[in-house]
C-alpha positions as CSV (number, residue, x, y, z in Angstrom):
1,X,19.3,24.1,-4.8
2,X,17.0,21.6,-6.1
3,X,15.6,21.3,-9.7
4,X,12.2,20.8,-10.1
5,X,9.6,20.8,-13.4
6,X,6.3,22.6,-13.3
7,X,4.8,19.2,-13.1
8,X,5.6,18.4,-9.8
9,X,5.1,22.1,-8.7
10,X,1.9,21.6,-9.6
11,X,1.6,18.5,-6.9
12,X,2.0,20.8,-4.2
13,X,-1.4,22.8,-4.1
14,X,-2.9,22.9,-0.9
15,X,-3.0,24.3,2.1
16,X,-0.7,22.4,4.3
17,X,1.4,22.0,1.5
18,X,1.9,24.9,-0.8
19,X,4.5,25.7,-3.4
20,X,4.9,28.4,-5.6
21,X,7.3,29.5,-8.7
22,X,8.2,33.4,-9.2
23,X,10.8,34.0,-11.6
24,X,11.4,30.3,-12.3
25,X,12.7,30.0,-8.3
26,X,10.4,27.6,-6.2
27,X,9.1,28.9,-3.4
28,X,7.6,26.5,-0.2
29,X,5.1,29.3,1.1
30,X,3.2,26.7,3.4
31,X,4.8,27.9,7.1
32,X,4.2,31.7,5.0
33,X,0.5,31.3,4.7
34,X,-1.0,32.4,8.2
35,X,1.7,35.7,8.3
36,X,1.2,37.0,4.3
37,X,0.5,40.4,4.9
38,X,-2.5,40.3,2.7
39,X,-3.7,37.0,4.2
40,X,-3.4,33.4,3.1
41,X,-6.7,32.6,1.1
42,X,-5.5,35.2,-1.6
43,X,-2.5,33.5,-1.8
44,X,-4.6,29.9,-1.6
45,X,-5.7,30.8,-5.7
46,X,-2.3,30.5,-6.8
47,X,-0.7,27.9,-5.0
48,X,0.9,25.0,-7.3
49,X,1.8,27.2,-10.0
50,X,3.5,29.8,-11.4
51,X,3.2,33.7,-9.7
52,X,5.4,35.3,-11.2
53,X,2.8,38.0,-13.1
54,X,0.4,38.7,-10.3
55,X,3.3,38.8,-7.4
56,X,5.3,41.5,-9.6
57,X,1.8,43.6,-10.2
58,X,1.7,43.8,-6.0
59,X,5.2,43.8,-4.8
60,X,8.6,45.3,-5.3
61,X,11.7,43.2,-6.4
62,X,13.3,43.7,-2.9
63,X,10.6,42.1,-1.2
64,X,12.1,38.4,-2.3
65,X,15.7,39.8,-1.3
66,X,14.2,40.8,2.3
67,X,11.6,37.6,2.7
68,X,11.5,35.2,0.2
69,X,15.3,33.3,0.9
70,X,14.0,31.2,3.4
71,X,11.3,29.7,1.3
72,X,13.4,29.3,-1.5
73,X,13.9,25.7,-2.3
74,X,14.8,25.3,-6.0
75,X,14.0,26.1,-9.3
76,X,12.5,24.9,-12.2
77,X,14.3,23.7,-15.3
């Protein structure tokens, strides 16, 4: 896995190209947009930074076992 800094996460925030951190992982969510259960545009307000807080408020741990892999594509250091 890559290593990436919040800086260039931060690069990445719009719709047809859309990163996210959760748990200091790097996420690519931009092919996950149009099928997030709860719709892309509330996922839209966070892209480019760090979700971490709001994603564990709405969703279980397991749910980044069961989905999340193949969007993994580094971390932050």
């Amino acid at each position: 896995m890559k290593e990436y800094t919040i800086d260039e996460i931060s690069l990445h925030n719009k719709e047809n190209d859309a990163w996210v951190i959760i748990n200091k992982d790097v996420y690519d969510i931009t092919n996950f947009l149009n099928i997030h259960p709860g719709g892309k545009n509330i996922l839209l307000q966070f892209i480019g930074g760090d979700i971490t807080d709001y994603f564990e408020e709405l969703h279980q741990p397991s749910i980044l076992e069961e989905y999340a892999e193949d969007y993994k594509i580094g971390y932050i250091i």
